[in-house]
C-alpha positions in Angstrom: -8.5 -4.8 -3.2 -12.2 -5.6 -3.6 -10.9 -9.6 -4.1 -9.8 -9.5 -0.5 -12.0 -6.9 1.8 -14.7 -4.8 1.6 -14.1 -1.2 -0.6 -15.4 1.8 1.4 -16.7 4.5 -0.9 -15.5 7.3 1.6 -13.8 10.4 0.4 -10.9 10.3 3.0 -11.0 14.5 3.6 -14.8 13.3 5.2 -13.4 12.6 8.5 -17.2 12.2 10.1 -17.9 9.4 7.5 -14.6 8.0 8.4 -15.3 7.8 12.0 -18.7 6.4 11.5 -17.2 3.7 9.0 -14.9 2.7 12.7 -17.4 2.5 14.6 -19.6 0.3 12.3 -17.4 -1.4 10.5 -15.8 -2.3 14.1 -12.4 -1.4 12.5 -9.4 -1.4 14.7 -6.6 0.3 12.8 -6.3 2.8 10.1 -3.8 3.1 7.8 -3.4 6.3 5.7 -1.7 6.4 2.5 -1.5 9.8 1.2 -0.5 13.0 1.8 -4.1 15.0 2.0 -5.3 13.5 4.8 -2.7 13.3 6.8 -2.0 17.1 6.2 -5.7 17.6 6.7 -5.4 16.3 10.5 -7.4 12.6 10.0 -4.9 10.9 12.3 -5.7 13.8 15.3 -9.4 13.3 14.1 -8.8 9.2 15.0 -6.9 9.6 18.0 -9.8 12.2 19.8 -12.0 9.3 18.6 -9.7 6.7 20.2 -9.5 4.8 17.1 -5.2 3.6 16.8 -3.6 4.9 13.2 -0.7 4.3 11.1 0.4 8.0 10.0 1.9 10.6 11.2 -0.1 13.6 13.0 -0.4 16.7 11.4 2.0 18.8 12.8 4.6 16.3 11.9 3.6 15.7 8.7 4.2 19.5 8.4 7.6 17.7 7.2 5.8 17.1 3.7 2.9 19.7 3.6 5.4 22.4 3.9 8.4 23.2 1.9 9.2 26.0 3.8 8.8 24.4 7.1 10.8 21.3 5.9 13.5 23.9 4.9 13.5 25.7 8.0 13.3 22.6 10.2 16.7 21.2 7.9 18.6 24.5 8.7 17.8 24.5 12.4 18.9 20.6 13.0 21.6 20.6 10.4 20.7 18.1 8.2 21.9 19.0 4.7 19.6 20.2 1.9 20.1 22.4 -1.1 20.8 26.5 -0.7 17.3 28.1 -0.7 15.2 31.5 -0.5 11.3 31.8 0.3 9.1 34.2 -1.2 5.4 35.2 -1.4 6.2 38.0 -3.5 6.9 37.1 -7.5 8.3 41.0 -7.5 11.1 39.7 -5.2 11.5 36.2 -6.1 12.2 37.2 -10.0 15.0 39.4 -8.8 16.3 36.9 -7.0 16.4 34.3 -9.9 18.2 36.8 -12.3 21.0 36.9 -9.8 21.7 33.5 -9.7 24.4 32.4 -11.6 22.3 29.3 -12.8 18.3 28.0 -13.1 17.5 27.1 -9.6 15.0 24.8 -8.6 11.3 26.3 -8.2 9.2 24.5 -5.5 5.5 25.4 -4.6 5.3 25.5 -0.6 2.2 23.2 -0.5 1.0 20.1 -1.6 0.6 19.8 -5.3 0.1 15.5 -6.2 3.6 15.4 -6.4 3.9 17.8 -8.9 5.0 21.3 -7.1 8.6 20.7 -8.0 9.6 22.4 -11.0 13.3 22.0 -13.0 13.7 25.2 -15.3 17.3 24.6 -17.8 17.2 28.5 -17.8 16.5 31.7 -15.2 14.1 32.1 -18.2 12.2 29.0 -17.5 12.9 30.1 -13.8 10.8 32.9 -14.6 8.2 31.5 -16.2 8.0 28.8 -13.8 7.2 31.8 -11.1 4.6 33.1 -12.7 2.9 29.6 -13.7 3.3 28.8 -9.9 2.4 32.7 -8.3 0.0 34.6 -11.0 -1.3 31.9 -12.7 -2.2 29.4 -9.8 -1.6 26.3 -11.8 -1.0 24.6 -8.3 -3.7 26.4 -6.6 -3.2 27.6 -3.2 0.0 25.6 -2.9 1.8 28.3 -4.7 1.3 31.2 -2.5 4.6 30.8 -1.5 7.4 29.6 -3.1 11.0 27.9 -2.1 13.9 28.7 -4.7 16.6 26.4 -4.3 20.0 25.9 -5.3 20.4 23.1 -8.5 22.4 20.4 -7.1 23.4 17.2 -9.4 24.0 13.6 -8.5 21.8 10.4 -8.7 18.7 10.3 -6.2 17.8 7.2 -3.8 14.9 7.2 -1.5 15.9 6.0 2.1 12.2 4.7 3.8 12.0 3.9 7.6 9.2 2.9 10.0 9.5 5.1 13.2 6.6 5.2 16.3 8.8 8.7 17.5 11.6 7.0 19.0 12.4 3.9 17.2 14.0 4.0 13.6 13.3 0.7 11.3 15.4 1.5 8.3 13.9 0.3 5.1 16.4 -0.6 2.1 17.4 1.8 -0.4 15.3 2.0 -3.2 15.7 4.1 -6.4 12.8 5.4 -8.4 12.7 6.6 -12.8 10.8 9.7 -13.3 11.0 10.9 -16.6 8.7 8.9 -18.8 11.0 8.0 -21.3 14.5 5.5 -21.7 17.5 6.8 -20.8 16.0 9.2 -18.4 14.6 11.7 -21.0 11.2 13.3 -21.1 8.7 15.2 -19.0 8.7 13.9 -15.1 6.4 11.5 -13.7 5.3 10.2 -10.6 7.1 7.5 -11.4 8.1 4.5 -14.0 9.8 2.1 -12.1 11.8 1.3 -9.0 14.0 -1.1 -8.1 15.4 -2.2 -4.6 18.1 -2.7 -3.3 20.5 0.8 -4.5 23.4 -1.3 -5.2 25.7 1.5 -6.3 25.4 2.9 -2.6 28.3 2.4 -0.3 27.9 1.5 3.4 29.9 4.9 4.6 26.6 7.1 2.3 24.0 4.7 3.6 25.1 5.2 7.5 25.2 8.4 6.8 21.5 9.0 5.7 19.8 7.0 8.2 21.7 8.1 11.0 22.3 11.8 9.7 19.3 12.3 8.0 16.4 9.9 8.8 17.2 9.4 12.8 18.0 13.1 13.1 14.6 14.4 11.8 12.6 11.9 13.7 14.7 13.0 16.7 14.5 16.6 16.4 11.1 16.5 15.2 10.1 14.9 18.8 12.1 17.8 20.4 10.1 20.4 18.5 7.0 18.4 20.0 5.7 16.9 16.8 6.6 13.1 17.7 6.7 11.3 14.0 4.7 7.6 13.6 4.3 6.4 10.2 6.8 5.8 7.4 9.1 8.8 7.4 10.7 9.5 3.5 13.6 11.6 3.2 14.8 11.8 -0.8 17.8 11.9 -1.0 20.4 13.2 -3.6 24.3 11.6 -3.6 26.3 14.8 -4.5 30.0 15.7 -4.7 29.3 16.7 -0.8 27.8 14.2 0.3 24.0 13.0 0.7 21.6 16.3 0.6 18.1 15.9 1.2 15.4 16.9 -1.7 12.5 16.9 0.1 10.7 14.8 2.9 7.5 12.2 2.4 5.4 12.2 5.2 4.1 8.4 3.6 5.4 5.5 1.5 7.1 6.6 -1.9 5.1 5.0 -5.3 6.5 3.5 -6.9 9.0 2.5 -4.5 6.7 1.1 -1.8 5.8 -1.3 -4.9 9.1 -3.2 -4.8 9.9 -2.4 -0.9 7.1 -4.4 0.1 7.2 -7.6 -1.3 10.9 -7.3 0.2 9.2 -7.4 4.0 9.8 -10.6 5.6 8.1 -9.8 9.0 4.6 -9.4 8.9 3.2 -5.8 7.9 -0.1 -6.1 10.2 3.0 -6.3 13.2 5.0 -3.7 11.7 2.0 -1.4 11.2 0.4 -2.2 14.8 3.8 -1.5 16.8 4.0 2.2 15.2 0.5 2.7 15.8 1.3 1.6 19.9 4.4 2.8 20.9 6.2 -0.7 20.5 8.5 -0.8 17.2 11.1 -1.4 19.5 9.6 -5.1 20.3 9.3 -5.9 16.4 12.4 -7.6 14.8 11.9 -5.9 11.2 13.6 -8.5 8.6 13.7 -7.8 5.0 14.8 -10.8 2.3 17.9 -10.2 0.1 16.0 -10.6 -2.7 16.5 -7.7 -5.4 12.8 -6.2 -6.7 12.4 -4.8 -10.0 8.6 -2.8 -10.6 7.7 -1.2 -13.9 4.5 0.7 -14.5 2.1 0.3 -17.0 1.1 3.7 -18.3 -1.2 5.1 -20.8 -0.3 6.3 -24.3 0.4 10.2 -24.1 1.4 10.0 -19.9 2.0 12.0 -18.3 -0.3 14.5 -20.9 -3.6 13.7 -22.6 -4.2 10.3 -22.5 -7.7 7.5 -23.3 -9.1 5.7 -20.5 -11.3 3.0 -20.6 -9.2 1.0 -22.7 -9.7 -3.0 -22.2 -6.6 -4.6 -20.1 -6.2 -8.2 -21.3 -3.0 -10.7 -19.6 -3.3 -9.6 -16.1 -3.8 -13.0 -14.7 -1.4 -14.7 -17.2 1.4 -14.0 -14.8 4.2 -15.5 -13.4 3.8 -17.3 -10.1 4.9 -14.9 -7.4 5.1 -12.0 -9.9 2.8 -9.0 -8.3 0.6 -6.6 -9.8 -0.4 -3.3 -8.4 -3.6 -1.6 -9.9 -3.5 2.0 -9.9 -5.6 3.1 -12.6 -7.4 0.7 -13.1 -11.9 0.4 -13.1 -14.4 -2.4 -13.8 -16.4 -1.6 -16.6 -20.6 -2.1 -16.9 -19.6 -5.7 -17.9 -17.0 -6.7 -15.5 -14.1 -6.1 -17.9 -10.8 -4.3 -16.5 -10.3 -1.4 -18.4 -7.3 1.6 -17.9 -8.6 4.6 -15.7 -5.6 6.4 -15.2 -2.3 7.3 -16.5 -0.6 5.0 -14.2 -2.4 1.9 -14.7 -0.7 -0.9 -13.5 2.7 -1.5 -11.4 4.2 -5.1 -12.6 6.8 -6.9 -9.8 9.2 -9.2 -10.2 11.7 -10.2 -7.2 15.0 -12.9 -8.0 18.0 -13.5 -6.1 19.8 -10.7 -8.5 18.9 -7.6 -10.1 19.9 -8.7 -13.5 17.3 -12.1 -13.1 14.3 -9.7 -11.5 15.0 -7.6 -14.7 14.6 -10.5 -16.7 11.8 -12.1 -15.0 9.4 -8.6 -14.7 9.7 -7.6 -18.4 8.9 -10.8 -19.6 5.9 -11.3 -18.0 5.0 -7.5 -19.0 4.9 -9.0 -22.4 1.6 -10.8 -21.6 -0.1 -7.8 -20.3 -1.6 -5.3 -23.6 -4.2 -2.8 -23.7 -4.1 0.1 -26.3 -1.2 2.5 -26.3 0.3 1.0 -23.4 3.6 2.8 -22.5 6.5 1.6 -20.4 10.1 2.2 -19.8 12.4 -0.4 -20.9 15.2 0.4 -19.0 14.3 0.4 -15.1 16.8 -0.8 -12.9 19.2 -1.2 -16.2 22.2 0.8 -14.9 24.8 -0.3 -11.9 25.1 3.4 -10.9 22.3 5.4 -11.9 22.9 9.2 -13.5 20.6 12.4 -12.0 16.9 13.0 -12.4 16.6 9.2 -12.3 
């Protein structure tokens, strides 16, 4: 980013500095790109301040911030999700885990970096889970209460749109890895790989999430008087009884933004500025046909222990056209890029088939190296993809 604007070195929950940053740096719109802020209020902050922003306020991003609100907000607009029980008790919420007839799903309330959601194989592990999450705190606050939620199965497809409260712009259908390893085995993530389009998905299921899922939230979330701007992400999971939603994203997905973005045929600055005033409904959104195909980079150990500060050689031996998103990534004293995450680096490739952007991305991964590197082999491999992808 430092290649094409200035970096700011503002913590975004410091919403004076923020402001100030406006006003000096004469900037006319802001676009947020996580979930902290926006659950923090900065977008109420900016619009006191008169300063336009991409992101949703915080009462609508409630939608993310809040399992328990997302739950209850599902059940009272009928849109479909999972079977569920909230507690802020661990007394009550063990008993009700040894009645189920399987492991449901445990899910911290609040935000927790995308890790809140946990996926015992047994009400043992349910247990445990409970107490990691309630007594021990290993989410913090987010764990003061809990959702427990029915175990559904089925392959998962995350369904983006850009909405100003009224007007839907439907993204396509991406799909995202988690586990860290091939074959969809290991420890989650917060991601290895996307790939866009979801091929696999019928037109019948994919009418069926934007208009009973994705339009339905926005809708009802402007009847509850928490008008939605921003990208709203439902994920979705394709089971036996149809599409039922996992959770809502209050922002773009990562890694899917990765390979819905270079998709984007209109220009993003339009996109971004119509949300921001009202006027999506003037913007013709047009996305290419292209299929998109990101791996990421990740260190040696992810998503445990890992080395930073490992040297990163090949990153500008690419591909024409092939892109390359740094996430943790740093400049050594000397200039040098060096590894400063677990997720270091998302690699793109975009062809007129899956099977060719396949092709194309690995290939070029083959010029990146730094020590230990780590990446699935395997991202976008399968025509229909199996759960937990």
């Amino acid at each position: 980013m430092a290649e094409v604007g200035a970096n700011l070195q503002i913590a975004d929950s410091d919403h004076d500095a923020i402001v100030h940053a406006c006003r000096r740096q004469r900037i006319d719109l802001v676009v947020i790109g996580n979930e902290d802020p926006l659950a923090a209020g900065l977008v109420d902050r900016l619009a006191v301040e008169g300063i336009a922003a991409f992101g949703p306020s915080r009462s609508a991003a409630e939608i993310e911030w809040s399992k328990v609100f997302a739950k209850e907000f599902m059940t009272r607009h009928g849109i479909p999700t999972a079977g569920f029980a909230v507690f802020d008790d661990i007394g009550h919420a063990g008993e009700y885990v040894r009645e189920q007839g399987q492991a449901p799903v445990i899910k911290a309330d609040g935000l927790a970096r995308g890790k809140g959601v946990m996926v015992p194989a047994t009400i043992t592990e349910a247990l445990d889970a409970l107490t990691a999450i309630m007594e021990h705190r290993i989410f913090g606050d987010a764990g003061e209460r809990v959702v427990v939620e029915d175990r559904l199965r089925g392959p998962e497809v995350s369904a983006h749109a850009f909405t100003d409260g009224r007007t839907v712009a439907h993204m396509p259908f991406s799909c995202d890895h988690k586990p860290v390893f091939d074959g969809n085995r290991g420890p989650n993530t917060g991601g290895m790989g996307a790939y866009s389009p979801a091929g696999w998905l019928g037109d019948a299921m994919a009418a069926a999430i934007c208009s009973g899922i994705t339009e339905t939230a926005v809708h009802a979330l402007a009847e509850e008087g928490r008008p939605y701007k921003g990208v709203l992400f439902p994920g979705i999971m394709v089971t036996d009884r149809g599409p039922v939603v996992i959770e809502f994203n209050s922002r773009f997905g990562d890694p899917e933004a990765e390979v819905l973005l270079p998709r984007l045929e209109s220009d993003l600055l339009d996109v971004l500025w119509a949300v921001a005033s009202n006027t999506l409904d003037q913007i013709d959104v047009r996305w290419s046909n292209d299929a998109a195909v990101g791996v990421v980079l990740a260190s040696g150990g992810y998503p445990g222990k890992y080395e930073t500060g490992l040297p990163i050689e090949g990153v500008g031996n690419l591909d024409e056209g092939v892109l390359v998103f740094h996430a943790g990534t740093a400049r050594d004293k000397s200039g040098v890029l060096v590894t400063a995450g677990g997720r270091v680096l998302t690699v793109v490739a975009t062809a007129s088939s899956m099977e060719e952007a396949r092709a194309r991305v690995y290939r070029n991964i083959e010029r990146i190296r730094f020590e230990g590197m780590h990446y699935r082999q395997d991202i976008g491999l399968t025509a229909v993809p199996t759960a937990n992808q």
